[in-house]
Structures are given as C-alpha cells and as structure tokens.
N, C-alpha and C positions, 0 to 999 in steps of 0.2 A: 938879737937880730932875728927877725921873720923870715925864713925862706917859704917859695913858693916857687913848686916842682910840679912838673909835667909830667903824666903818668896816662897810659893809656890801658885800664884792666880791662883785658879780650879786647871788645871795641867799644867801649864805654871812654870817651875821656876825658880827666877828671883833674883840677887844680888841689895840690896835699898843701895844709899852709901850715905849717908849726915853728915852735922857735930852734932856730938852726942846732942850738946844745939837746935837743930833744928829739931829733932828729932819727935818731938806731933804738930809742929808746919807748918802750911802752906808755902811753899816755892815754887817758879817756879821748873816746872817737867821737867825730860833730860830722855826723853826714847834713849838708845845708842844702838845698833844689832853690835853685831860681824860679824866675815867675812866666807865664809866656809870653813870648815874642823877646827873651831876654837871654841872657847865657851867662854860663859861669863866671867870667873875668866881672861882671855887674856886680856879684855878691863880695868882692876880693877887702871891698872898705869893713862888710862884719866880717867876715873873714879871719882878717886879722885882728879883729879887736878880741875873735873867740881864740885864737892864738897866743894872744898875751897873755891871758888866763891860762895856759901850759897846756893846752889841749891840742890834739890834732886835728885837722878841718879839713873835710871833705869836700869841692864841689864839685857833681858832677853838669857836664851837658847832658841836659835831655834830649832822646829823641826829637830831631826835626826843629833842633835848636844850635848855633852855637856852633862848632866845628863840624855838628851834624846838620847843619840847614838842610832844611829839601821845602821846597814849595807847599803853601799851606791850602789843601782843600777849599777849594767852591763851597761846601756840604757845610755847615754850620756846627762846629766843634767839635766837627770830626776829627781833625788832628790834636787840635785840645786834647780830647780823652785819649787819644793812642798818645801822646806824649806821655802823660798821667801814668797809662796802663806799663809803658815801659819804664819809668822809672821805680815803679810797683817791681816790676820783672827783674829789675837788675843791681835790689838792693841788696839781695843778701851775697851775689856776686862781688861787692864792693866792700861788705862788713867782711867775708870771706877770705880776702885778699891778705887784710888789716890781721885778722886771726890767727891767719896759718904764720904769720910773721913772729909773732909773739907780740902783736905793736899795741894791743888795748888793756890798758890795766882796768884787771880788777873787771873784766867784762863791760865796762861802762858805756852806752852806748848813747849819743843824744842826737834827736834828728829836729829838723826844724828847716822853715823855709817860706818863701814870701809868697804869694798871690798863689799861682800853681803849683810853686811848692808846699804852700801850707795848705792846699786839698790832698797836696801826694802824703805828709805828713800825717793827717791826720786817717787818711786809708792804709798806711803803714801799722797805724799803732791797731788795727782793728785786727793784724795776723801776727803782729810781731812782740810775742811777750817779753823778747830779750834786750827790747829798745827800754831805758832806763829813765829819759826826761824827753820833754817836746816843746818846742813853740809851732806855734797854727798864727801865720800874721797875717792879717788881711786876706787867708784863706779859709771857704767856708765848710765847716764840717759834716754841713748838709751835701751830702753831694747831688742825690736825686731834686732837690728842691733848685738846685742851679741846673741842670741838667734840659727840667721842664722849663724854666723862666728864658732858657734859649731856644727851643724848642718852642714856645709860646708869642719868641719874639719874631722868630722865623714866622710863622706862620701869619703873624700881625703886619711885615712883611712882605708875604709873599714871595719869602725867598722857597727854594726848591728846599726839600729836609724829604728823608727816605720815610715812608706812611710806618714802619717797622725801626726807625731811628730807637725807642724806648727799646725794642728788642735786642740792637744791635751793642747796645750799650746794658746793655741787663746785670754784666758783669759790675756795675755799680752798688749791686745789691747784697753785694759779699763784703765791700770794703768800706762801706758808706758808715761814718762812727754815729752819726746819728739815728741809724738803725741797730747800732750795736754798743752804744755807749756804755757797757759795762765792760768791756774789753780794755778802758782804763785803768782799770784795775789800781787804785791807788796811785798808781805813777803820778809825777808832776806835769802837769801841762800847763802853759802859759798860749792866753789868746791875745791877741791885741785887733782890734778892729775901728777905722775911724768911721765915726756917723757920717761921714759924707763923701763915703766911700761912691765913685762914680760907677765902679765895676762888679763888682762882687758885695751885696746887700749887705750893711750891717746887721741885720735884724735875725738873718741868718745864723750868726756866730752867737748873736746874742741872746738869744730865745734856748738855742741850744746853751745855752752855758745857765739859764737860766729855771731850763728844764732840768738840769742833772745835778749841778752843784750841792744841792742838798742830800745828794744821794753816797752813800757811803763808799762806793767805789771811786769817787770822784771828791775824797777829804782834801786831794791835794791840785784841783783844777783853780786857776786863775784867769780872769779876764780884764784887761787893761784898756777901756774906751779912748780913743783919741779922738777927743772933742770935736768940730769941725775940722777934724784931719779926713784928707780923700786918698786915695790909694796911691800914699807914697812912703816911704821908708826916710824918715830923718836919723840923722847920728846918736840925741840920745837916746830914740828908742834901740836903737843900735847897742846900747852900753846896756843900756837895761836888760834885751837879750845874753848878750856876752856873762851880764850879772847872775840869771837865770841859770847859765849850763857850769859857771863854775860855782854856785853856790850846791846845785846838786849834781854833779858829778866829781870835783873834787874834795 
C-alpha cells in the first residue's frame, strides 16, 4: 500500500509518498517539482508509480503555487523565475530533513520534474554534485535562451518588462546547465521533450542534448523525443520515468 503524508519542513510543504512497510525505513529519495501554475497534489499519479519502485518521493509546492498561492505578477516571468529561484533555495532544506533522519539509503538522491520543474532540475544538478540521477521533461536546460524568448515576446507585445529585466535575473548565469554542462559529470540524466511542445521549444532540450552527448561527461545523458507530443505528461511516459530512478538508484 502507498501512503501519502503531509509534511510541512520549516515552511516548505511537501506530499512524502512511499510504500507504507517503508515507511521508518531508509530508502533512495525522488525529490519531483511540479510545473507552473500547477501544485503538488498534480504530480501524486508519478508519484506513486516512483513509490512502487520502493523509493521515497518528494513533492514539494513551490513558491507562489499550491498551498502557497499569492497572485502572479503583471511583469512577465517574474514569478516564473522567483518560483524557480526558491525552489533552487529550499532544496537542500528538504534532502536535509530526509538525512538527518537516517531516511536515504546509500546517499541516493534523484530529482526530476515536469515543465518548471524540469528547468529547476536541471539548475539543481549545475550545484549539486550529491544528486545521483535526473529526469528534465518538457523542461528546457537553456535557461537564458527561455528567459530572452520571453523577454523578446514581451517586447513584441508591448507588454511593460523592467529595461534591466536580464539584470535582475542574472542569477541565471550560475545555474543555467547549458552554460555549465560539464557539471554532469557522468550522472544519468534522461530528457523527454515533445516536437510540438506549445510552451517551452523543443529545439532547446534538443540542440542541447545534441551539443554534449558526445562529450564524455555526459556517457550517461539520454533523450526521449515525443513525437507530436505537446506539453503534456501521459502515463507511459510516466512508467518510463518511474523505470529510469529505479533502474539507477536501486
């Protein structure tokens, strides 16, 4: 049986989903980020399918999502990137929690997540060498290249955007894996992106994957096209991810 437990670490809070005999027991940890304008309880169908696989599973709400709603900015993804930025901020809070427990075997850690959580994913693995496997789905690992294309649409437009917006967001330049794609470092990563994605560019995930793959940091990156898929999340890519964290983490 799956339970799924209410936890709030500091003020972060977060759905734990594992299987109830597993419960006091150490297991590899699946921190998963939802996408925006969406919340944790949305992620609860992979969730549990990464649970049946005997892992424990993370979701948290993001800033200014979810039990944290607050009203989204005029300003053109400005809450976008402060979502982003706090869940950058509150991850090791979250692994932290998990450790002091004794709850992650074996250090194992996998992160993964859909639309904005697979931008937060892939800015994660650019600090965090103790993260162990990744999925990036339908989010793009460019991050300054989505950043300008809104920024570019604003202004096409005519919507209002601060003349110092690239500045105010600069802190992209530290986390962005596309500028720092050897911070892979071997790890596994699995991309999935559909060609007709309506939000976030294919070509983005794709270029990138096709600029590094051959590069030896990167022996163990994959990418998984969804054909005329557009930015939605069906069940068996759902299994296929599930496949992904227990093939390398257990």
């Amino acid at each position: 049986m799956i339970s799924v437990l209410r936890r709030k670490i500091q003020d972060v809070p977060i759905l734990e989903v594992v299987d109830s005999d597993l419960r006091y027991q150490a297991t590899p940890l699946v921190v998963f980020y939802h996408g925006w304008r969406s919340e944790k309880e949305l992620v609860l169908t992979q969730a549990r399918k990464l649970a049946q696989k005997q892992l424990r599973v993370v979701l948290p709400d993001a800033m200014n999502h979810g039990s944290r709603h607050q009203p989204v900015s005029q300003i053109p993804s400005f809450t976008f990137w402060q979502s982003i930025q706090g869940n950058l901020a509150e991850f090791d809070l979250i692994v932290d929690f998990y450790r002091q427990r004794d709850l992650i075997l074996d250090q194992k850690i996998g992160v993964g997540g859909y639309s904005m959580g697979g931008m937060t994913t892939g800015a994660l693995l650019t600090r965090h060498p103790e993260i162990t496997a990744a999925t990036v789905i339908m989010g793009t690992p460019n991050l300054n290249a989505y950043a300008k294309l809104v920024r570019d649409h604003a202004a096409k437009h005519q919507l209002y955007l601060p003349t110092d917006m690239a500045l105010l967001t600069s802190w992209l330049d530290h986390f962005d894996l596309n500028l720092h794609p050897e911070t892979i470092n071997h790890r596994p990563v699995l991309f999935w992106h559909g060609t007709d994605d309506e939000r976030i560019p294919y070509s983005q995930s794709r270029d990138f994957f096709d600029r590094v793959h051959h590069e030896d940091y990167a022996d163990q990156v994959a990418f998984i096209t969804g054909y005329h898929a557009k930015h939605l999340v069906k069940v068996p890519l759902m299994e296929k991810i599930a496949n992904f964290f227990d093939y390398y983490l257990n």
